[in-house]
C-alpha positions as CSV (number, residue, x, y, z in Angstrom):
1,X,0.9,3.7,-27.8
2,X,-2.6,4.8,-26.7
3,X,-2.5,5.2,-22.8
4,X,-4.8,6.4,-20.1
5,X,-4.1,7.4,-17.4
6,X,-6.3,7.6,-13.9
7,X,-5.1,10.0,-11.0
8,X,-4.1,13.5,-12.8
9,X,-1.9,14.4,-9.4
10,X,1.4,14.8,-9.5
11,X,2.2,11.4,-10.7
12,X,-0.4,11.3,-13.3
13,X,0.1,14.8,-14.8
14,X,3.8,14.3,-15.1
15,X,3.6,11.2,-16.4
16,X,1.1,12.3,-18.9
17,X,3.1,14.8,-20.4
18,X,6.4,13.2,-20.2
19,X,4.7,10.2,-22.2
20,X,3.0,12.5,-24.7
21,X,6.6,14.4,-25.4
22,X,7.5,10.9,-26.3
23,X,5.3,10.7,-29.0
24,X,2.4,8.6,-27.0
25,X,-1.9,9.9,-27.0
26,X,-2.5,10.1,-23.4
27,X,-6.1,10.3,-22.3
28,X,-5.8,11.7,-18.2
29,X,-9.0,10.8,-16.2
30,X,-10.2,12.8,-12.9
31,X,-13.8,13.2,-11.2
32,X,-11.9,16.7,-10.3
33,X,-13.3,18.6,-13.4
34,X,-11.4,22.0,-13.2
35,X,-8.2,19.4,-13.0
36,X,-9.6,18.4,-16.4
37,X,-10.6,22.1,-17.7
38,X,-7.4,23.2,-17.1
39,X,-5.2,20.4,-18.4
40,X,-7.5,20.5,-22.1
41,X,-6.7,24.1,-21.8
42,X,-2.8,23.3,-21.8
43,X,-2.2,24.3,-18.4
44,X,-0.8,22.8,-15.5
45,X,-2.8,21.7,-12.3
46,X,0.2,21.9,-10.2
47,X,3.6,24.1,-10.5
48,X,6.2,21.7,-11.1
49,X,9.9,23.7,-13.5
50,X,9.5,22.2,-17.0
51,X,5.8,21.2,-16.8
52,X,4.0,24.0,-17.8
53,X,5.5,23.9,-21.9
54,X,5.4,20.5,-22.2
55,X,2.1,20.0,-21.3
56,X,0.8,22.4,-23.4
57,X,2.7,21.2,-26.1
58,X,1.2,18.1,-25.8
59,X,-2.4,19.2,-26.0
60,X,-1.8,21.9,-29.1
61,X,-0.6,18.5,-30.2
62,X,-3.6,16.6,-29.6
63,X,-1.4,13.8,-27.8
64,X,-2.8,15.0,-24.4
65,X,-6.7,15.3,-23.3
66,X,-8.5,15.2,-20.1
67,X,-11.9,13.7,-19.2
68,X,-13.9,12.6,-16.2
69,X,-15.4,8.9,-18.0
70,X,-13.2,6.0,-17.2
71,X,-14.9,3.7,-19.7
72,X,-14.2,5.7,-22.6
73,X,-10.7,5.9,-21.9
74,X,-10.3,2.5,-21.1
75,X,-11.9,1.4,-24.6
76,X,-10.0,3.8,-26.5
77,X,-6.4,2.8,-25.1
78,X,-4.3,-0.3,-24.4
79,X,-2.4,0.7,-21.3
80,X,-4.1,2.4,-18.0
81,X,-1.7,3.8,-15.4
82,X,-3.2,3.8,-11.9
83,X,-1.8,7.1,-10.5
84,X,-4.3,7.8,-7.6
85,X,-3.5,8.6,-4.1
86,X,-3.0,6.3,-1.2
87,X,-3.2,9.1,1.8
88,X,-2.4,7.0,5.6
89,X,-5.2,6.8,8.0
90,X,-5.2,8.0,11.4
91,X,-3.3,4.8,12.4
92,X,-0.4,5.2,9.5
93,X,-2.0,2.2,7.3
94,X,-3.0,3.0,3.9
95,X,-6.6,4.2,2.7
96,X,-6.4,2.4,-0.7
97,X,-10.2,3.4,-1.5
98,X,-8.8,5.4,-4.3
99,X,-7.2,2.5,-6.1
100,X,-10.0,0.2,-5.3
101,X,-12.6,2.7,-6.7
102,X,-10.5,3.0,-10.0
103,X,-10.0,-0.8,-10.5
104,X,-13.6,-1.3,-10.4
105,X,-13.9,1.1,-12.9
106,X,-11.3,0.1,-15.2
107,X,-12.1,-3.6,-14.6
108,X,-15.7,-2.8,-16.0
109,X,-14.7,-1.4,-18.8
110,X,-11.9,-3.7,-19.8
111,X,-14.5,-6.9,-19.8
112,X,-15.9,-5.1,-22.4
113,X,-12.9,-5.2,-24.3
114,X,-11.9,-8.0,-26.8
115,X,-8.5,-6.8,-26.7
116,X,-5.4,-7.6,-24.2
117,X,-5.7,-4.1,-22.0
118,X,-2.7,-3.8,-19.8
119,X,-3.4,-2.1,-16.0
120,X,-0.1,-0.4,-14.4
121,X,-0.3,0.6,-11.3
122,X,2.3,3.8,-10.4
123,X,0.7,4.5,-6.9
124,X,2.9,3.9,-4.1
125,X,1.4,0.8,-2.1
126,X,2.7,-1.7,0.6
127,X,3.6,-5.5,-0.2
128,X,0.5,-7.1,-0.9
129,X,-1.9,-4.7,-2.2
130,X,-1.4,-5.8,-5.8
131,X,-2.4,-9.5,-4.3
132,X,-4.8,-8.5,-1.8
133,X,-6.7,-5.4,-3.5
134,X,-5.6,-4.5,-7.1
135,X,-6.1,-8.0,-8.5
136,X,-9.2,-9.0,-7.1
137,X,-11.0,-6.4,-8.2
138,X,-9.6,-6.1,-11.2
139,X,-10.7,-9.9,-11.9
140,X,-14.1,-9.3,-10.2
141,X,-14.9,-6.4,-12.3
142,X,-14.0,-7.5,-15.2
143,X,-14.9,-11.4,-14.9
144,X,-11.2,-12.0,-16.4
145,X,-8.1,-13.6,-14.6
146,X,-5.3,-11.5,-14.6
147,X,-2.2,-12.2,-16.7
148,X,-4.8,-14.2,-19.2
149,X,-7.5,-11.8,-19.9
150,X,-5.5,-8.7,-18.9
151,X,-2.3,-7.9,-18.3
152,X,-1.1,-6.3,-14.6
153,X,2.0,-5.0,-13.6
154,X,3.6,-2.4,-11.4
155,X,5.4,0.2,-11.7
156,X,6.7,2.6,-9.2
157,X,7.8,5.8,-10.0
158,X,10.8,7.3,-8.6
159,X,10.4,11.3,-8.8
160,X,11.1,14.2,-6.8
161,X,9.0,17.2,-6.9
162,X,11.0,20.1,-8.2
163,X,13.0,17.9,-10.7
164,X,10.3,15.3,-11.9
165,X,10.3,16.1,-15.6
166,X,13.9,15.5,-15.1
167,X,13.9,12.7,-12.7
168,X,11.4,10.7,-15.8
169,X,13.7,11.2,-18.4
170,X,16.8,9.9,-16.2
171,X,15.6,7.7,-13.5
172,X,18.0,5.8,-11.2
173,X,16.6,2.6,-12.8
174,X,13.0,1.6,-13.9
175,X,11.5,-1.5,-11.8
176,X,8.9,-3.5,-13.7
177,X,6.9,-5.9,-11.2
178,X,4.8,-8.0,-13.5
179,X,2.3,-11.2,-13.2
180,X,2.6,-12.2,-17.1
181,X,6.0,-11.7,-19.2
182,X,3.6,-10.5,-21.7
183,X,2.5,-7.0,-20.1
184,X,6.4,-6.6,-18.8
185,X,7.4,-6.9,-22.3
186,X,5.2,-3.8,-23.4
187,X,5.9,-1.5,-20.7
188,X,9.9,-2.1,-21.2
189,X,8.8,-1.1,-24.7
190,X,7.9,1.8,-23.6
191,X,10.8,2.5,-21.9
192,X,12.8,1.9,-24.2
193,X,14.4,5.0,-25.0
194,X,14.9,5.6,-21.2
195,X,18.7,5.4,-20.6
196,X,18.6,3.6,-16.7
197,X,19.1,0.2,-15.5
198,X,15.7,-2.3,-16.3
199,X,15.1,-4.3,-13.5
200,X,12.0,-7.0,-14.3
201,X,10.6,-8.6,-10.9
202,X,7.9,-9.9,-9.4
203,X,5.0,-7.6,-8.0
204,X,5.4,-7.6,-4.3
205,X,9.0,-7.0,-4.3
206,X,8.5,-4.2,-6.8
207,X,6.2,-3.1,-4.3
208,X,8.8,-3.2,-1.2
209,X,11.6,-1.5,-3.1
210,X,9.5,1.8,-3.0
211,X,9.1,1.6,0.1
212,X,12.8,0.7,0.7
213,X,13.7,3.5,-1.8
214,X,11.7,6.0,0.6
215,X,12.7,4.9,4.1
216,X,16.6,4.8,3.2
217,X,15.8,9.0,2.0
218,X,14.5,9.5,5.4
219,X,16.9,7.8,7.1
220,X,19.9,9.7,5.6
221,X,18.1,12.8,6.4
222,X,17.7,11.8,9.8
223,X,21.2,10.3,10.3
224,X,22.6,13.5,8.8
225,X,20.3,15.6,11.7
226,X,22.0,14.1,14.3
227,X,25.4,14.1,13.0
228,X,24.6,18.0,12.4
229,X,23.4,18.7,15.8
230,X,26.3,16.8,17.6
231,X,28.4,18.6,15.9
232,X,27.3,22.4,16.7
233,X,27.1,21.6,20.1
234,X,31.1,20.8,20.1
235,X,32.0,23.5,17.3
236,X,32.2,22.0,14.6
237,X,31.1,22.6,10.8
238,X,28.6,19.9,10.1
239,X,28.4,20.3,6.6
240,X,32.0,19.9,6.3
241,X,31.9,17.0,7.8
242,X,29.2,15.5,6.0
243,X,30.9,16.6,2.7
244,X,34.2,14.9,3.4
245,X,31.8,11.5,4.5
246,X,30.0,11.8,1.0
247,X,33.4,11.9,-1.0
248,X,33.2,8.5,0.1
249,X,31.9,5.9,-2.4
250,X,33.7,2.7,-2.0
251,X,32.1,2.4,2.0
252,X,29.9,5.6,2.9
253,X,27.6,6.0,-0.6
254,X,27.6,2.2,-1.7
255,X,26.2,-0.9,-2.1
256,X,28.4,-1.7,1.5
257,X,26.9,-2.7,4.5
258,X,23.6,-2.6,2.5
259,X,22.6,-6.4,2.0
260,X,20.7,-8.4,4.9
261,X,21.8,-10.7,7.4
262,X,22.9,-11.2,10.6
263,X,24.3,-8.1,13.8
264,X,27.1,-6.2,13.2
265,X,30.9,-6.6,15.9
266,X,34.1,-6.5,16.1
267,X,36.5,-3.8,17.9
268,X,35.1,-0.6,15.8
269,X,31.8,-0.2,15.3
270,X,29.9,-1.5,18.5
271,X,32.9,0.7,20.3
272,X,32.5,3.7,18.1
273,X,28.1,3.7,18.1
274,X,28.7,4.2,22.0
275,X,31.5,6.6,22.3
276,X,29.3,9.3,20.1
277,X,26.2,8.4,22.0
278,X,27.7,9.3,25.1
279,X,29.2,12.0,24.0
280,X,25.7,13.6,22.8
281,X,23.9,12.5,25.9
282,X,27.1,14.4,28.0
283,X,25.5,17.2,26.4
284,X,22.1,16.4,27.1
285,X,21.4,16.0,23.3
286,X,19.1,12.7,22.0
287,X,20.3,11.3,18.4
288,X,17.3,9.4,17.8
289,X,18.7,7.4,15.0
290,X,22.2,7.2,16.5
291,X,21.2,6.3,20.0
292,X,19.1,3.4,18.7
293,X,21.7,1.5,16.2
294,X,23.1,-0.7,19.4
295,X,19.6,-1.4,19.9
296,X,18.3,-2.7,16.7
297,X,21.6,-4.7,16.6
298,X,21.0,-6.4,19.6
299,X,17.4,-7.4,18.2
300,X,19.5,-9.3,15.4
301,X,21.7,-11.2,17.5
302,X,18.1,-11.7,19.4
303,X,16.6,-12.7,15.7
304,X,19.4,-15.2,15.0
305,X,19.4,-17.2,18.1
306,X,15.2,-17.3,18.3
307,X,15.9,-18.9,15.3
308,X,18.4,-21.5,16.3
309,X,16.3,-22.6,19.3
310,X,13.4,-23.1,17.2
311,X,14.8,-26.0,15.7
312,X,14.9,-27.7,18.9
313,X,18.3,-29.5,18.2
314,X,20.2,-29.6,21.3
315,X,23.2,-30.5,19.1
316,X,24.3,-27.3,17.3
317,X,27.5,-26.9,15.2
318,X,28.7,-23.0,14.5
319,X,30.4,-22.6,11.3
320,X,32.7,-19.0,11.5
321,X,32.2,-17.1,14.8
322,X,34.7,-14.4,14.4
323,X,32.8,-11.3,13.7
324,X,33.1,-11.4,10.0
325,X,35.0,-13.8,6.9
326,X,38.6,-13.4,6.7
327,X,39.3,-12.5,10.5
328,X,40.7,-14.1,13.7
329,X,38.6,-11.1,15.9
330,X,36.4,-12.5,18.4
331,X,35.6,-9.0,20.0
332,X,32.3,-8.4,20.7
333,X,31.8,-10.8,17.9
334,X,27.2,-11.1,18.0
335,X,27.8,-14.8,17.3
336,X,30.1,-15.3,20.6
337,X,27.3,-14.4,22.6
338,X,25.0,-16.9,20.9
339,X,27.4,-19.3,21.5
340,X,27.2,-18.2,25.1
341,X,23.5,-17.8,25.1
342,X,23.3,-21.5,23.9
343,X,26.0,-22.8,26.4
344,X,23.9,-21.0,28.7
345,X,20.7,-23.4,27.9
346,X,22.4,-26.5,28.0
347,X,23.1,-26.9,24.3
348,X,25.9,-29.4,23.1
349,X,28.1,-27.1,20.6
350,X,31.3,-27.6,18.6
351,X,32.5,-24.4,16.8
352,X,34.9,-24.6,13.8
353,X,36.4,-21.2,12.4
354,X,39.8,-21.6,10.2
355,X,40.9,-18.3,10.9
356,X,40.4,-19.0,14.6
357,X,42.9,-21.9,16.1
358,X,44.5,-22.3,19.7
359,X,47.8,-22.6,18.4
360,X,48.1,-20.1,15.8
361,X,45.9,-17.3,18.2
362,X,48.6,-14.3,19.7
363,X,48.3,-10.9,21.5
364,X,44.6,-10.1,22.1
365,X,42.6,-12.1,20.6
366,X,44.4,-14.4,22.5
367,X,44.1,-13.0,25.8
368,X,40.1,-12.2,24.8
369,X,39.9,-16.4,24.6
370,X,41.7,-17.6,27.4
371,X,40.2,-14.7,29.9
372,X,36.9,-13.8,28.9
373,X,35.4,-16.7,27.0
374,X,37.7,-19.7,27.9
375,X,34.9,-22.3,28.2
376,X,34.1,-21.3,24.2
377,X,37.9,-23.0,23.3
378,X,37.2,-26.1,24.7
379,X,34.1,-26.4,21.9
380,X,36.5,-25.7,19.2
381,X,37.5,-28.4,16.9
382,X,40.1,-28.4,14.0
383,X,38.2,-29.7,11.0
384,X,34.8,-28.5,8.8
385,X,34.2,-32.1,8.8
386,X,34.3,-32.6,12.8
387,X,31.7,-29.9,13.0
388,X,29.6,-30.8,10.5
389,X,29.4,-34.7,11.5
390,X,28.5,-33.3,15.2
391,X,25.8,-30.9,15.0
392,X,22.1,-31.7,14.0
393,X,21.7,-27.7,13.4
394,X,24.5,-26.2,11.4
395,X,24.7,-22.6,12.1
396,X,26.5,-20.3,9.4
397,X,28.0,-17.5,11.2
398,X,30.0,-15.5,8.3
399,X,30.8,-15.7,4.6
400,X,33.9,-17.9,4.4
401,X,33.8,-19.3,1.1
402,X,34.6,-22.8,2.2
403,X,31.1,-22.5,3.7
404,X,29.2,-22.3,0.3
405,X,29.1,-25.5,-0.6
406,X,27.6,-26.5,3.0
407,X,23.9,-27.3,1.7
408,X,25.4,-30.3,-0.5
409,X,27.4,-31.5,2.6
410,X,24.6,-32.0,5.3
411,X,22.1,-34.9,5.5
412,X,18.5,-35.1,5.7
413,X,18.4,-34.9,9.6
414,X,20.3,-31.8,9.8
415,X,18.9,-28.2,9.5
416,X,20.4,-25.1,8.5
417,X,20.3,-21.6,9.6
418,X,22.1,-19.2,7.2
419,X,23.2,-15.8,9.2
420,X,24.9,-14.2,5.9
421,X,22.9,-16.0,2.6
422,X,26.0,-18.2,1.2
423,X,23.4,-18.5,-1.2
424,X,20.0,-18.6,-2.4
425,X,18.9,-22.2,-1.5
426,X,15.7,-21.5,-0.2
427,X,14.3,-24.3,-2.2
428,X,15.4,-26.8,0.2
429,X,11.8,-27.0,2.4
430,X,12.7,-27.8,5.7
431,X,16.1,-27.9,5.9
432,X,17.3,-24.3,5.2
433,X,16.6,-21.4,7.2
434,X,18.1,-17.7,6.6
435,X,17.7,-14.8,9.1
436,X,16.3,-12.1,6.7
437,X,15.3,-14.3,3.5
């Protein structure tokens, strides 16, 4: 394919080459012209292992050039990569002026174009840029609508400096947000020979997983800090720790715990968050991240019940309040104190929970009912059907699969407000609410 690309950074030069070493002309463009002199003279702009070779291999080639004119490049290439910077501003938003200034451009030289020109963009920007920013000027530039008169996609890139030569040829997966099916269809051409997972979305999301890709990094570098720093103050080897922890990959480096929905309970983690948080602070250490888990939990259970009283249904049915599916545990279950929070403001409840009956309830979980919440058994009732003939708002509380098929079961009065996604039913306006979808 003929490609240009805008931005010769570190995105733009790496990609560049790494496209051009699969066989594809790749016209860079930068105003910065010894950026240009040097990359028509086969050598790097930036020191990156690997780059150096390959780049100059691709211009002995004459698969790699450099120039300063967008229009030319534009008109002599079907794809345009926007690789340009987005630096933050003094208040942490995004200075997109770069991007802004290069869609112009390309959009002026694309209505020139009879041809379908597709624009990527590979800059990392925030949810709505594509909508807000890209797109608009794209159209107003080039008097075209997008996904008609050109194609527009996204495409974030997911490489580390150090290892990026490496980190294109094997990437943890390639995301593909696109507006048309015909612009996605080219660019997973031109992937093809990449062996990663293909994911095809729409634009905004593709936008938020880079962000979400970046955010988790920091946050298991920060996590790993304070785990680290607790654990030289009480003698012990935090990287041995942290090793054993990362041998872990059915709980600690997995897909679990990692999907949305409603505060975590029960008798471990709640317990176990506080126990190492006072430990540190016995030792005068802070663990930002640590210190603040209980916190952001609390803002859930906070989240979920805002939610519920929004609805203004003073007759509320909660399906599952033990702390999670499969489980008679009510300790420090988040959706007891909802249930407590709502008794509290004069609410009219019935609870229903298989895994949760007076009769078949020993030991401690027990004891937990009859002393510390006793007013919640007298709200309990035996049947699904009971509960779901009472409440005007049915509140899902946890993933029992006899729950799934809940949606089908209510009536047009009733409202729904989904704590852990049972599914994706969204498309019922009015009458289905979930906490993080």
């Amino acid at each position: 394919m003929n490609i240009s690309i805008f931005g010769m950074g570190y995105v733009g030069v790496v990609s560049a080459t790494c496209l051009a070493s699969d066989g594809h002309r790749v016209i860079g463009v930068d105003p910065n012209r010894a950026k240009i002199t040097l990359i028509n003279a086969g050598e790097a702009p930036i020191v990156e292992q690997g780059l150096g070779p390959l780049l100059s291999a691709g211009v002995d080639s004459g698969l790699i050039s450099a120039r300063s004119d967008a229009a030319s490049a534009v008109l002599e290439t079907d794809i345009s990569f926007i690789c340009v910077g987005t630096p933050s501003q003094s208040n942490g938003s995004l200075d997109l002026r770069y991007v802004k200034n290069v869609c112009q451009e390309i959009g002026d030289a694309v209505g020139q174009k009879d041809s379908f020109h597709v624009v990527v963009v590979r800059s990392t920007m925030l949810p709505g840029s594509m909508l807000d920013t890209v797109i608009p000027t794209l159209e107003k530039s080039s008097g075209k609508m997008a996904g008609e008169g050109f194609g527009i996609c996204i495409n974030p890139e997911f490489l580390r400096e150090g290892t990026a030569i490496n980190d294109y040829k094997n990437p943890p997966k390639t995301v593909i947000g696109e507006v048309d099916a015909r612009s996605g269809d080219i660019l997973e051409e031109l992937y093809g020979t990449l062996a990663a997972p293909l994911v095809r979305t729409d634009i905004s999301t593709a936008e938020m997983v880079k962000y979400t890709d970046n955010v988790w990094h920091a946050l298991k570098v920060s996590f790993a800090n304070d785990i680290g720093n607790l654990c030289k103050l009480i003698d012990i080897d935090g990287h041995e720790v942290m090793d054993i922890f990362c041998q872990d990959h059915k709980l600690n480096l997995s897909t679990a715990y990692l999907k949305p929905g409603f505060a975590f309970g029960g008798s471990c983690l709640p317990k176990d968050v506080r126990a190492l948080s006072h430990k540190a602070k016995s030792l005068d250490l802070d663990m930002p991240i640590i210190d603040n888990i209980l916190e952001a939990n609390e803002r859930q259970v906070e989240r979920g019940l805002s939610m519920i009283l929004a609805k203004a249904n003073k007759r509320v049915s909660v399906l599952g309040f033990s702390f999670k599916a499969g489980t008679d545990d009510l300790r420090e279950s988040p959706l007891v104190e909802v249930i407590e929070r709502l008794i509290g403001k004069g609410y009219d409840l019935r609870l229903y929970d298989k895994n949760v009956s007076m009769a078949s309830l020993v030991g401690a979980n027990k004891d937990y009912i009859l002393n510390v919440i006793p007013h919640i058994s007298q709200l309990m009732v035996e049947t699904l059907d009971e509960a779901l003939a009472h409440g005007e708002t049915i509140v899902i509380g946890n993933g029992a699969e006899e729950f799934e098929t809940i949606p089908s079961r209510t009536k047009d009065n009733q409202v729904i407000v989904d704590l852990v996604r049972i599914g994706d039913y969204r498309s019922i306006e009015g009458r289905y609410d979930g906490i993080c979808w």
